[in-house]
N, C-alpha and C positions, 0 to 999 in steps of 0.2 A: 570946732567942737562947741555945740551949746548944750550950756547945764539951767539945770532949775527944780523947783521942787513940786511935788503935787499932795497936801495929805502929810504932810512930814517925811516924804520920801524923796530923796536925793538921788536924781539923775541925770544923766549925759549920753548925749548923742553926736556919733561918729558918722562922719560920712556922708555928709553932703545931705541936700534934699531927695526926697522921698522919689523921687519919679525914676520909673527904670528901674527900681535897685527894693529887691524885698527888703524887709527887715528882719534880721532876728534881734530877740531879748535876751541878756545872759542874767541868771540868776544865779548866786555864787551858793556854796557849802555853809557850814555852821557859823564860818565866823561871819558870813553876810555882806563883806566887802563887794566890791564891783571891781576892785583891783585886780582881783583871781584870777582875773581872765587877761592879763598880760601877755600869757604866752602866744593868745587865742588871735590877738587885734589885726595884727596883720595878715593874714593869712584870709580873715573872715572880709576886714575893709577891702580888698581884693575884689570882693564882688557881694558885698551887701554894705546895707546900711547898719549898726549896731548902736545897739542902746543898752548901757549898762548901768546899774541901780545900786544901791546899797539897802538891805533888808531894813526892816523898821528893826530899832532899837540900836542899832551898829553905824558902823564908819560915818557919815557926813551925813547920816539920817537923822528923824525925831528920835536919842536915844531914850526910850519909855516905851511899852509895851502898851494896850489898852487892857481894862482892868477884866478881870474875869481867866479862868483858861485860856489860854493861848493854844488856839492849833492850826495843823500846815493849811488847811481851807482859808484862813486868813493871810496866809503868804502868797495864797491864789491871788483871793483879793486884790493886794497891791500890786502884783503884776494887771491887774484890770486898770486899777487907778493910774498909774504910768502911762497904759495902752490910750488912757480915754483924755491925759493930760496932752498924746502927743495925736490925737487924732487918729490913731489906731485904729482900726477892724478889725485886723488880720494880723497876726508876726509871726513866725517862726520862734520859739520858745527852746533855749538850749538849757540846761540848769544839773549842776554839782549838786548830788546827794540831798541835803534838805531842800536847794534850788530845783534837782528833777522833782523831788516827790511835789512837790507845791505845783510843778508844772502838770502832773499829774492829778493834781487836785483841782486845778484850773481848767484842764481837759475835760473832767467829770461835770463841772458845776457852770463850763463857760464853753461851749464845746464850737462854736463859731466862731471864738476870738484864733484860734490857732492854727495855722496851716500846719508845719508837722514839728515834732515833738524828739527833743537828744533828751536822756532823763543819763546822767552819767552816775554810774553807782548810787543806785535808788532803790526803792525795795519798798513792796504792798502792805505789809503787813509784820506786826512786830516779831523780834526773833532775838533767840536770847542771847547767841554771840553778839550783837549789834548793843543789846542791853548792859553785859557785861562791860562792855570796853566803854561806854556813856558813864556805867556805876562809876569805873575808875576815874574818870575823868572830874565827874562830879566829888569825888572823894579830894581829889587834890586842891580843887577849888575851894570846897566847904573845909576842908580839914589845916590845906596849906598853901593855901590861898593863891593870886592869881598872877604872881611869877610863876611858883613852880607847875601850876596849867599848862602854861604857854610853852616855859622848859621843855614837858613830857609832848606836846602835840605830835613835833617831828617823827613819833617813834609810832603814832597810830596812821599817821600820812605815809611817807617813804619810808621805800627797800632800804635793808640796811645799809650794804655798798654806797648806796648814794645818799644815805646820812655822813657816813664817811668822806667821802669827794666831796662835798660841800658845807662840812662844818662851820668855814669861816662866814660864809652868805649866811648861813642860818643864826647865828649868832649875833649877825648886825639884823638880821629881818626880826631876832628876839625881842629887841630893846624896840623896837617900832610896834611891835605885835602887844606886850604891856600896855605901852603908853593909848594906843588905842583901843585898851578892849573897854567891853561891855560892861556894862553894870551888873552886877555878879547875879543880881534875880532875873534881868533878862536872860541871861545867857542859862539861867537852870530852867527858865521857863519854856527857850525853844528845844533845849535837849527833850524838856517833858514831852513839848509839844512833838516830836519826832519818835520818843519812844511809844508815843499811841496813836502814831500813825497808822491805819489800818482802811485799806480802801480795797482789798485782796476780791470781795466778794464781787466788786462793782467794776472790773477792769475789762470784762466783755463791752461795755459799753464805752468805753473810750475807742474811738476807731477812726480817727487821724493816723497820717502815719511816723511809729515813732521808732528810735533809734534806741534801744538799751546798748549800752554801750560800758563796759568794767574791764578790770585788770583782774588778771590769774590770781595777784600777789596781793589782791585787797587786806589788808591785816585787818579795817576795820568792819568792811559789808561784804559777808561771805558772797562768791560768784552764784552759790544756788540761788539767791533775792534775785539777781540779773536774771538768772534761765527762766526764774518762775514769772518773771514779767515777760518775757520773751516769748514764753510757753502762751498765755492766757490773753494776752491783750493779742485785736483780731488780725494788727497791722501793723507788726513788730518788728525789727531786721537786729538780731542777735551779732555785738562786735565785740571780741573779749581780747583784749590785748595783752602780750603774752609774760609782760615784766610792766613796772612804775609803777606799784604803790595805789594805796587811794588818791593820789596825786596824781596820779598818770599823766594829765594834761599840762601840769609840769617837769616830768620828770620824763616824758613820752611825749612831749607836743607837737613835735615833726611830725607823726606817725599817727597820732589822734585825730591832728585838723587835717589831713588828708583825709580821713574817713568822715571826718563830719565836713568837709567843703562836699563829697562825693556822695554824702549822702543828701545834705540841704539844697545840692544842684540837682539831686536827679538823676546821677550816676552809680550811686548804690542800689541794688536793687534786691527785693524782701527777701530774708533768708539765707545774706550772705554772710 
């Protein structure tokens, strides 16, 4: 594994030298870790190379934001910086919810760097269930601060049942999830940055090919964001799996990295 930084952005790389072996990029969800994709590692080192990052502001990055508005075009961004620190052209782009939309954003404004595009529970444009459940979130934050955040995450992520079968994990993953979070203005800053994500009018023009991919059971990004990406972008392969949560990829990883090994190899084919 070699790690290093580029820009104050903290990364690693899996999997040997480049030759023979595409790359993809994982881009993780709101908390911005590169850890997220635990489930993901082996199944993808199997047959690519992986480079995984931690978002600016979080886990083993520059935690600071830069000054001004903060939005997902600048999460694009650092997926370029990464790409240009490792000699990059071209990678395969996978990314979790603020991870897709940024890849998506990247798509739009970098449309050479990407071969093809997973945007896992993502969505074009802002919507108000999506808004709601950010308000609450920011409520706990701002109002009671950043245990009881972390407390409440499990309940916007996974099914119930399997908040239950795994309480005791979740409860040791609490006390890790505290002690690393974010400085409480970055983290209000990428929610902002996320609820004005709006790229809905511009998605004909993305036309790599890309993977929407969601769970039935999403509590927090309704399946309709999925269809409408699905619907609109010109080279889309719509995958909605049928149970796990906004976690799916943890809660469903068997089942998920079958469908994205099969569709990043070329096995999945548009529209299934």
């Amino acid at each position: 594994m070699q790690s290093g930084t580029v820009d104050g952005l903290y990364y690693e790389v899996h999997g040997g030298p480049a030759a023979g072996r595409a790359t993809v990029i994982l881009s993780a969800g709101l908390g911005g870790s590169g850890a997220f994709w635990a489930p993901q590692m082996a199944a993808l080192l199997s047959r690519f190379r992986v480079v995984l990052y931690d978002h600016r502001g979080t886990g083993r990055s520059l935690r600071e934001l830069p000054a001004g508005p903060y939005k997902v075009a600048a999460m694009g961004e650092d997926i370029v910086k990464v790409m240009d620190a490792l000699g990059l052209e071209r990678a395969h782009v996978v990314g979790h919810a603020a991870g897709g939309n940024a890849g998506l954003a990247l798509a739009l404004d970098h449309p050479d760097r990407i071969d093809k595009l997973v945007v896992v529970n993502g969505w074009s444009r802002p919507d108000p269930h999506i808004k709601r459940c950010f308000d609450t979130r920011l409520a706990l934050l701002n109002n009671t601060g950043i245990a009881a955040y972390v407390h409440a995450q499990p309940i916007f992520l996974y099914p119930a049942d399997w908040l239950s079968a795994n309480h005791a994990r979740l409860e040791a993953e609490e006390v890790h999830h505290i002690h690393g979070f974010p400085d409480p203005d970055v983290m209000r800053a990428r929610i902002q940055a996320l609820l004005h994500f709006d790229i809905d009018a511009d998605l004909e023009r993305i036309l790599c090919p890309v993977l929407v991919s969601a769970s039935a059971d999403d509590m927090l990004v309704p399946l309709a964001c999925s269809r409408r990406l699905a619907e609109r972008l010109p080279n889309a392969t719509l995958d909605i799996a049928p149970w796990g949560g906004h976690g799916f990829t943890v809660t469903a990883a068997e089942a998920f990295n079958s469908r994205l090994l099969s569709f990043l190899g070329g096995d999945l084919q548009r529209g299934e």
